[in-house]
C-alpha positions in Angstrom: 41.1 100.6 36.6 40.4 97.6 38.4 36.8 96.2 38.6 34.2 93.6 39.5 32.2 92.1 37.0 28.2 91.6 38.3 27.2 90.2 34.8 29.5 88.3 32.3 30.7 90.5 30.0 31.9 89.4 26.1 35.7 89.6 25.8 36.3 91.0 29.4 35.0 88.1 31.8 32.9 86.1 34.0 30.8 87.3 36.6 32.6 87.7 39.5 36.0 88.1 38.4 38.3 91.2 38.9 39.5 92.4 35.8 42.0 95.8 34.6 40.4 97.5 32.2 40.8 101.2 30.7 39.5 103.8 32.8 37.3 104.9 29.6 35.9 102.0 28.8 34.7 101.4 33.0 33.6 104.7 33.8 31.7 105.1 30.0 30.2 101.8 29.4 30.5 99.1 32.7 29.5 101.6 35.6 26.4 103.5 33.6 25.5 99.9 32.4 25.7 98.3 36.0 27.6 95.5 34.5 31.1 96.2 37.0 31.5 97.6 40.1 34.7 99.9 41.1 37.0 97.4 43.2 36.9 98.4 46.6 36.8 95.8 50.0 32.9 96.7 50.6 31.9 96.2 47.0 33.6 92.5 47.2 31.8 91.7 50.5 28.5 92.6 48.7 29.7 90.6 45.7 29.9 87.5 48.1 26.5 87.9 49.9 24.9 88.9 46.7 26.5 85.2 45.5 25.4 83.3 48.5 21.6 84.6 48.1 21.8 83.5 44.3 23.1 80.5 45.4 20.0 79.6 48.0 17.5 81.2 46.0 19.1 78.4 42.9 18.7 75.5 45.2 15.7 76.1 46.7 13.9 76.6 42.6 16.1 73.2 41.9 14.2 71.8 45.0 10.5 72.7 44.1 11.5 71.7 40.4 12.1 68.4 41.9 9.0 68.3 43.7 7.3 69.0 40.6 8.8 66.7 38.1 8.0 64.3 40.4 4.4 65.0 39.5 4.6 65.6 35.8 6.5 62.2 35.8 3.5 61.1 36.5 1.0 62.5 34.2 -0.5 61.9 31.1 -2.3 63.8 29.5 -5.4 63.5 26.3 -5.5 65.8 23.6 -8.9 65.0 21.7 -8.6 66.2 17.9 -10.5 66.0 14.9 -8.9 63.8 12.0 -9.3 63.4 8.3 -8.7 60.1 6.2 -5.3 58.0 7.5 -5.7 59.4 10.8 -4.2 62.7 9.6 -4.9 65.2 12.3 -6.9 68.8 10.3 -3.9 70.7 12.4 -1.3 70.0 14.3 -0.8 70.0 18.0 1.7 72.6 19.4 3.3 73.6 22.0 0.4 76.1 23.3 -2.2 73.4 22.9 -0.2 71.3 25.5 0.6 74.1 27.6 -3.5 74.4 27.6 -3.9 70.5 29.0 -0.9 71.2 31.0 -3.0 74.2 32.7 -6.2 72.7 32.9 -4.6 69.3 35.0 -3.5 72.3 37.2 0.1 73.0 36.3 0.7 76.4 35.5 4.5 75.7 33.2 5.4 78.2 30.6 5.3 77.4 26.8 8.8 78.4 26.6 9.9 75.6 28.7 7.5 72.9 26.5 10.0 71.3 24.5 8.3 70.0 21.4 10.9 70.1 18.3 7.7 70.0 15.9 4.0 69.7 16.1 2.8 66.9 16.4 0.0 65.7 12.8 -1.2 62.3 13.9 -2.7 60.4 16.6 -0.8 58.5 19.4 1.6 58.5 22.3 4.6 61.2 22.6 6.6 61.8 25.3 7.2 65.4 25.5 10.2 66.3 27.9 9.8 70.0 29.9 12.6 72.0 31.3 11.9 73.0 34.6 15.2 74.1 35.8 18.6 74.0 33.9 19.8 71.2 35.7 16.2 69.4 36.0 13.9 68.1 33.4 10.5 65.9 33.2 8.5 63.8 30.4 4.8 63.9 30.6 3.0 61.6 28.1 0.5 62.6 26.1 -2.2 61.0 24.2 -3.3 62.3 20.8 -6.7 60.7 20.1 -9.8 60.9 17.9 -12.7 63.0 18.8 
């Protein structure tokens, strides 16, 4: 049976692609799943509309994540923090501690997208870069200072 993949599939394919596969295996595990659809002329014309929409709705996120690196270029942001002797910080700033600043400056970004590959235990100046699209990215600065 031939189908069309909507979502890549392990070992099978891409999504997209037309693919032979064993009747079983399509009509017990892809079709119930919603991961193929049977090949049939209508079901490629929807595959091809159901691309172009993913396509604009893509570049028009890449455009506002543009728009709003632009901003966060810009920023900097100051984390006040209590310290002990050697200007050890008591804790350790995190990611959710940044996303907090990041909120009260008035951007609302995940924490998921906050790339910070360990806290951060003393004071000064990081750049931490954020991930606002997978082809875009921005660094904010931000300030770790004592309290």
């Amino acid at each position: 049976m031939e189908v069309i993949l909507r979502q890549d599939v392990e070992g099978i394919g891409k999504s997209g692609n037309i693919v032979k596969v064993k009747d079983g295996f399509a009509r017990n595990f892809l079709l119930p799943k919603r991961l193929a659809v049977p090949w049939t002329a209508s079901n490629i014309k929807s595959l091809e509309l159901e691309k172009q929409r993913q396509s604009l709705k893509s570049e028009k996120d890449k455009k506002e994540a543009g728009e709003l690196k632009d901003k966060l270029d810009s920023l900097s942001l100051t984390i006040p923090v209590l310290i002990q002797e050697k200007d050890k910080l008591y804790g350790s700033i995190t990611v959710l501690e940044i996303q907090r600043a990041l909120k009260e400056e008035g951007f609302d970004i995940d924490k998921n997208h906050v790339i910070l590959e360990e806290p951060i235990k003393s004071l000064g100046i990081y750049q931490i870069p954020i991930k606002l699209h997978p082809e875009v990215s921005a660094q904010i600065k931000v300030w770790v200072v004592k309290k």
